[in-house]
C-alpha positions as CSV (number, residue, x, y, z in Angstrom):
1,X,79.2,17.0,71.6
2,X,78.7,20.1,69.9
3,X,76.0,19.0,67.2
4,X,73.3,20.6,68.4
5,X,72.3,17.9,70.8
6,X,69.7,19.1,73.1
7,X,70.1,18.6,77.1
8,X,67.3,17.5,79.8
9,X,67.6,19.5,82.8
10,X,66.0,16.1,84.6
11,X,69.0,14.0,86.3
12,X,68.5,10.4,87.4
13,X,67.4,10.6,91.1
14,X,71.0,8.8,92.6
15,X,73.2,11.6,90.5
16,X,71.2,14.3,92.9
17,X,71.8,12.3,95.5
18,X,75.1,11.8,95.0
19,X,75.6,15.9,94.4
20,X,73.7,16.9,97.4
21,X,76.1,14.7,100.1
22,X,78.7,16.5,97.9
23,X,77.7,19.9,98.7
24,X,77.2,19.0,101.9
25,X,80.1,18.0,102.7
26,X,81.6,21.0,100.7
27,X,79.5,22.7,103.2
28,X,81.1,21.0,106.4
29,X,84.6,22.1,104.7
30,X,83.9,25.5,104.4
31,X,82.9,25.6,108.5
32,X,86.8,24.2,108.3
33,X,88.9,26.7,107.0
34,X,87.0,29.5,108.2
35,X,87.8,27.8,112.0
36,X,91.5,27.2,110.8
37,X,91.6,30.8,109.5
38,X,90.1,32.5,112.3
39,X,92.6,30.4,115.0
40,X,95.7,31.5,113.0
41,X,94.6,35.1,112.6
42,X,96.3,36.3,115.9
43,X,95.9,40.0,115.4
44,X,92.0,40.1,115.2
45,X,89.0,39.3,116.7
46,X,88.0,35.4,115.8
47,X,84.5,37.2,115.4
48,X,85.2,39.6,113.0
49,X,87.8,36.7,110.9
50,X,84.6,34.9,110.5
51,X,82.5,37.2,110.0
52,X,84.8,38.7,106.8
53,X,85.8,35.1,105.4
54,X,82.4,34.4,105.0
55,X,82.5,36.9,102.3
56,X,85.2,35.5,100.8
57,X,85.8,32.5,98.1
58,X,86.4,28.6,98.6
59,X,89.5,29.6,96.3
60,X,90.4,32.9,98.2
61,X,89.9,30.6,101.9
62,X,92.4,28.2,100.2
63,X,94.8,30.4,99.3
64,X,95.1,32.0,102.5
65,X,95.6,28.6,104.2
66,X,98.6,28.4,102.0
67,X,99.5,31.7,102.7
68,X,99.3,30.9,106.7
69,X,101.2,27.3,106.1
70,X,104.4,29.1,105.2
71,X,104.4,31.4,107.4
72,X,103.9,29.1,110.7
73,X,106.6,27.1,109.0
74,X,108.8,29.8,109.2
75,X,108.5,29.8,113.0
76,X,110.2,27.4,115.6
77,X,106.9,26.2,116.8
78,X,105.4,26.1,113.1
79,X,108.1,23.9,111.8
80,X,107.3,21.6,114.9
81,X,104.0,21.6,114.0
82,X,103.8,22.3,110.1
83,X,106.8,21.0,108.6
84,X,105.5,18.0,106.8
85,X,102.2,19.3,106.5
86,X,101.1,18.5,102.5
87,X,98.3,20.4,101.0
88,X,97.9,18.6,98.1
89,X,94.6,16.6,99.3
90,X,92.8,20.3,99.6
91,X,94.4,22.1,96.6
92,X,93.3,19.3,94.6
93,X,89.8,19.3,95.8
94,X,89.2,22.9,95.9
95,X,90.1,22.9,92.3
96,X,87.6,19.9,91.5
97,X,84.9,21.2,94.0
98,X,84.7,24.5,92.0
99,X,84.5,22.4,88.5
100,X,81.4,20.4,90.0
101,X,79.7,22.9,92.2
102,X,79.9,25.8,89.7
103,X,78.7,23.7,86.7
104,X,75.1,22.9,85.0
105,X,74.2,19.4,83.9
106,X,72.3,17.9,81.0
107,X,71.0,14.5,80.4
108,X,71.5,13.4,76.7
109,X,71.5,9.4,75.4
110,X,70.8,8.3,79.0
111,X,74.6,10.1,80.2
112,X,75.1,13.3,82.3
113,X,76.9,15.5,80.9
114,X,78.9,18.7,83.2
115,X,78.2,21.7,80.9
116,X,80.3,25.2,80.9
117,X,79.3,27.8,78.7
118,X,77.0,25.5,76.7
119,X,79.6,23.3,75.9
120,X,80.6,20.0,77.1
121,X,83.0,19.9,79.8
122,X,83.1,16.3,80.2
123,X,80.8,13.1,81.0
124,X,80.4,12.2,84.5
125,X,78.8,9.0,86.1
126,X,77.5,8.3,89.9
127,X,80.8,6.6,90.0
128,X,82.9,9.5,89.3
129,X,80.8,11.6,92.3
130,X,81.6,9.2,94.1
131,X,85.2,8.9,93.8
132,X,85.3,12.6,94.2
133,X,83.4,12.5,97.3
134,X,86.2,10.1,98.6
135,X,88.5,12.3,98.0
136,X,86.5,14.8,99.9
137,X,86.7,13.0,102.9
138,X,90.7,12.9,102.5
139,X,91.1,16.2,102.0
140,X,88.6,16.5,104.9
141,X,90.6,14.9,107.2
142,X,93.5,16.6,106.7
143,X,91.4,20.3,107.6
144,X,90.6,18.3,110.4
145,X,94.2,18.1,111.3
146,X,94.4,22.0,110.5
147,X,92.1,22.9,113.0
148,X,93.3,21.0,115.5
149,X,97.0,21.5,114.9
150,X,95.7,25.6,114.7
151,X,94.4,25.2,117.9
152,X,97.5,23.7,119.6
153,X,99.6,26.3,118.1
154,X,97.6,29.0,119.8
155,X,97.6,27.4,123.1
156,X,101.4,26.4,122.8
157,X,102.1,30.2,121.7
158,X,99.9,31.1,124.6
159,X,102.0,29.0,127.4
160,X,105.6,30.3,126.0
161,X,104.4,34.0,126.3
162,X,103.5,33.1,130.3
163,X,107.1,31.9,130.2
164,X,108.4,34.8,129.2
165,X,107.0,37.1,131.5
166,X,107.5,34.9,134.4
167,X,111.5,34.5,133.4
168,X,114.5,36.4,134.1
169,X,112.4,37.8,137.1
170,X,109.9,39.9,135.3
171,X,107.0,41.6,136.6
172,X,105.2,43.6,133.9
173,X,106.1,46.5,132.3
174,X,106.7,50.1,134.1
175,X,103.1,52.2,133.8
176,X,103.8,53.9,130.6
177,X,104.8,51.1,128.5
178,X,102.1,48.7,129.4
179,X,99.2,51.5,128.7
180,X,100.6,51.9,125.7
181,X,100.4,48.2,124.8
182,X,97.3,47.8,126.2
183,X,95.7,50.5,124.0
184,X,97.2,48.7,121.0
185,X,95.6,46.0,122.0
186,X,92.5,46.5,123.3
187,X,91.2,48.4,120.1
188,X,91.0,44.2,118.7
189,X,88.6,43.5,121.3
190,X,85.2,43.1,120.4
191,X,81.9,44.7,121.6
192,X,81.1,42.0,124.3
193,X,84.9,41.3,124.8
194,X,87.0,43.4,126.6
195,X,90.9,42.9,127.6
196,X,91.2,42.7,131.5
197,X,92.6,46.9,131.8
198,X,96.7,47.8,133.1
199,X,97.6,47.9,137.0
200,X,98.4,51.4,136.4
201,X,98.0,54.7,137.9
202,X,96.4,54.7,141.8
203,X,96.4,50.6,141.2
204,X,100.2,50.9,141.0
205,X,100.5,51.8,144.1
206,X,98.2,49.8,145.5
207,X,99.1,46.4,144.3
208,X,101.5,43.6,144.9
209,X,104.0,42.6,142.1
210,X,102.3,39.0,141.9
211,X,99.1,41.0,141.5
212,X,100.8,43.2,138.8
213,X,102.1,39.9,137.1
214,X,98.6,38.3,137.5
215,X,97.0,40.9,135.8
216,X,99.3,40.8,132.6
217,X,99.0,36.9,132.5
218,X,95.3,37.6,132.3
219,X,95.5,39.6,129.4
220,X,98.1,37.3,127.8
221,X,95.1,34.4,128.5
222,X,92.4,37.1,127.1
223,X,95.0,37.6,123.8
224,X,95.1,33.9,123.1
225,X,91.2,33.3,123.7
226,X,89.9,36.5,121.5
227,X,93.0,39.0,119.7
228,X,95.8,40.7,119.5
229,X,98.3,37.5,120.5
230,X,100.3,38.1,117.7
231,X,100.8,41.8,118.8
232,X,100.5,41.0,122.1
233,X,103.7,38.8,121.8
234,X,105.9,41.3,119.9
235,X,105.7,44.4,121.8
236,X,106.3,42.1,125.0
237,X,109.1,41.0,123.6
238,X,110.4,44.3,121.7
239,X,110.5,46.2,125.1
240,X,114.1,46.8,126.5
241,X,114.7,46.4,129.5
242,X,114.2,49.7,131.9
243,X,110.5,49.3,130.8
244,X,109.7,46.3,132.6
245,X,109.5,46.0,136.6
246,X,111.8,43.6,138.0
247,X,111.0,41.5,141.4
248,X,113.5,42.1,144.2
């Protein structure tokens, strides 16, 4: 329709209703991927994930999702976990949702109209918002999944790191090693958060092994709830041998 027809701004009340329970829900999916986003992020504060995704686009969110997919694939609990995982319900919607979000609409011969750049993008009915927000709900559901698939992944990830330790007659790691860890670590905490401190120093001395390997399960447990698992996990992991303390 490019000849010269002119546009009403004024929509039939049930296509408003139709896009606010759209953006809504677009709203609801956001809240999502943000919680997704911030459970996979091991290496920083689930604070400050959310507070810098906010910033960031539906598009840019999506793409790290993607980004995180593979990468938890790549690992023997992500393939558990993640290996038929499909993200086609979400890649399709976030590529609709920006078409009917980021859009103006005229009224012309009784038909809305989604406009771009004063042109005509295309014609769309209560029906087609509809159908959309259907698909929505699918892709919904599947972020659903996400977040709760995220979330046993963290926990799971958690419980094999307390295996570790407690394994092949580990304590925790001699004083220099596990202050140097700690200080990695702790500089993810946040302001109100802080990781439970090394048995180090006069405490060395003064403590039992169990209470030595108490003390590092704690900050394991304080890792997985707030940051630094990720980290957390690899320099455990990474230290040879003559740095950790060995029970008797």
């Amino acid at each position: 329709m490019s000849d010269g027809t002119e546009f009403s701004d004024r929509l039939p009340d049930d296509f408003y209703l139709e896009l606010g329970k759209i953006l809504t829900t677009c709203g609801y999916m956001d809240i999502l991927f943000d919680g997704f986003i911030a459970l996979c992020s091991f290496d920083e504060t689930i604070e400050e994930v959310l507070k810098k995704h906010y910033r960031w686009t539906l598009g840019q969110k999506r793409q790290k999702i993607v980004s995180l997919i593979t990468d938890l694939k790549n690992t023997k609990l992500g393939d558990l976990y993640f290996s038929n995982l499909d993200l086609k319900n979400i890649q399709d919607f976030i590529d609709r949702r920006n078409d009917i979000v980021h859009s103006y609409y005229g009224l012309a011969d009784g038909k809305v109209f989604r406009l771009k750049s004063n042109s005509v993008e295309e014609e769309l009915t209560v029906m087609d918002l509809r159908r959309f927000r259907e698909k929505i709900e699918l892709a919904r559901f599947d972020l659903i999944g996400l977040h709760s698939l995220a979330l046993g992944y963290r926990e799971i990830f958690t419980e094999k790191m307390v295996d570790f330790v407690r394994s092949k007659s580990r304590v925790c790691p001699n004083p220099q090693a596990w202050n140097g860890i700690y200080k990695g670590i702790a500089k993810f905490s946040s302001e109100t958060q802080s990781m439970p401190k090394p048995l180090i120093l006069a405490a060395w001395a003064k403590t039992t092994d169990g209470e030595k390997q108490s003390r590092l399960i704690e900050q394991i447990m304080f890792a997985g709830e707030y940051c630094g698992l990720g980290k957390l996990d690899a320099e455990l992991r990474a230290l040879p041998d003559n740095d950790w303390l060995y029970s008797s």
